[in-house]
C-alpha positions as CSV (number, residue, x, y, z in Angstrom):
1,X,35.1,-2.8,13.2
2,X,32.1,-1.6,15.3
3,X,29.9,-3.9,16.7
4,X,26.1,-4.1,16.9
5,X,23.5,-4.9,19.3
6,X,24.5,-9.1,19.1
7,X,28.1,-8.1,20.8
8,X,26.8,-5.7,23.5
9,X,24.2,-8.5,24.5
10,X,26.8,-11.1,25.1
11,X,28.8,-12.4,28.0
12,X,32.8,-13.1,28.0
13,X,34.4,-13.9,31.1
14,X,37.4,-12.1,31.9
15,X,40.3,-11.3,34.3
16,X,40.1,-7.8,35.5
17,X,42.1,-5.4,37.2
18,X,40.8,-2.3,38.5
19,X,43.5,-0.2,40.3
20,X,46.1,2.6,40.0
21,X,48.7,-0.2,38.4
22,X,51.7,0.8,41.2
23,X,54.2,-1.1,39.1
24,X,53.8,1.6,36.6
25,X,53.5,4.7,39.1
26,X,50.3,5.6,37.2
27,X,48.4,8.8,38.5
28,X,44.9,7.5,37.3
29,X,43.0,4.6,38.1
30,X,42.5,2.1,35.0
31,X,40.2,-0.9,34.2
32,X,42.0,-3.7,32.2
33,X,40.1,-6.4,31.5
34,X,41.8,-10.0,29.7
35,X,38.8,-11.8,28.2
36,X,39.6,-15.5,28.3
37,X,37.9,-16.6,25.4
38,X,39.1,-16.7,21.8
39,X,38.1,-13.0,21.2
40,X,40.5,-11.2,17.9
41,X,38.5,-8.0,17.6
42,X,39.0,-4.4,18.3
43,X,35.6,-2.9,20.8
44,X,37.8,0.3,21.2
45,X,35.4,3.2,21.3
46,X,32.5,1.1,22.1
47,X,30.4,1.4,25.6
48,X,30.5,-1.8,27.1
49,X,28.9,-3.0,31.0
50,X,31.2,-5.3,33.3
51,X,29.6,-7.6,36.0
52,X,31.8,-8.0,38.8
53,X,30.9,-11.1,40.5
54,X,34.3,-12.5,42.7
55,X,37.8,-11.0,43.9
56,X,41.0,-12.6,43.6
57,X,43.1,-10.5,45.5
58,X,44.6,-6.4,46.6
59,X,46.5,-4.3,43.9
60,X,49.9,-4.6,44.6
61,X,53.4,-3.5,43.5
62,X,56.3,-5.7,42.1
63,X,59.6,-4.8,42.0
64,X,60.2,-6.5,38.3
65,X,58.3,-6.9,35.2
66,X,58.6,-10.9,35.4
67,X,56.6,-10.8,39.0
68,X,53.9,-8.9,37.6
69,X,53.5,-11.4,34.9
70,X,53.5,-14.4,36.9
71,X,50.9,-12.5,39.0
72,X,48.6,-12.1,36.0
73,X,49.0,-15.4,34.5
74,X,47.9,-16.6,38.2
75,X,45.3,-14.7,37.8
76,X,43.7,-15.5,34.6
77,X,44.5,-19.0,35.8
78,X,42.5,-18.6,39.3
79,X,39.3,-17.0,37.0
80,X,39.8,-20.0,34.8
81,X,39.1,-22.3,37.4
């Protein structure tokens, strides 16, 4: 589904990592971003913008998948708030 001007002009707030993912050994830095409304549609392909406005906290590296979960989920939780 591609989207027209009404999605590009509005705002979802998200959780958003920005990093080299270190729990993965990744070679390229990737943006992920969890939008934290009730959003069910595909924007692959599509040129979005992303306002920054606050940091939670430094990349790190767990040493099991469960860890990095919790992480996340404290996260979303933190942008929640």
């Amino acid at each position: 589904m591609k989207y027209g001007e009404d999605f590009k002009s509005k705002r979802f707030r998200t959780s958003l990592s920005i990093g080299w993912n270190p729990s993965y050994d990744c070679t390229e830095k990737t943006i992920e971003a969890f939008i934290l409304e009730n959003f069910d549609q595909d924007f692959y392909d599509e040129e979005i913008s992303i306002e920054i406005t606050h940091f939670i906290r430094a990349e790190s590296s767990y040493s099991n998948l469960d860890y990095l979960i919790i992480a996340i989920h404290n996260d979303i939780e933190t942008t929640k708030s």
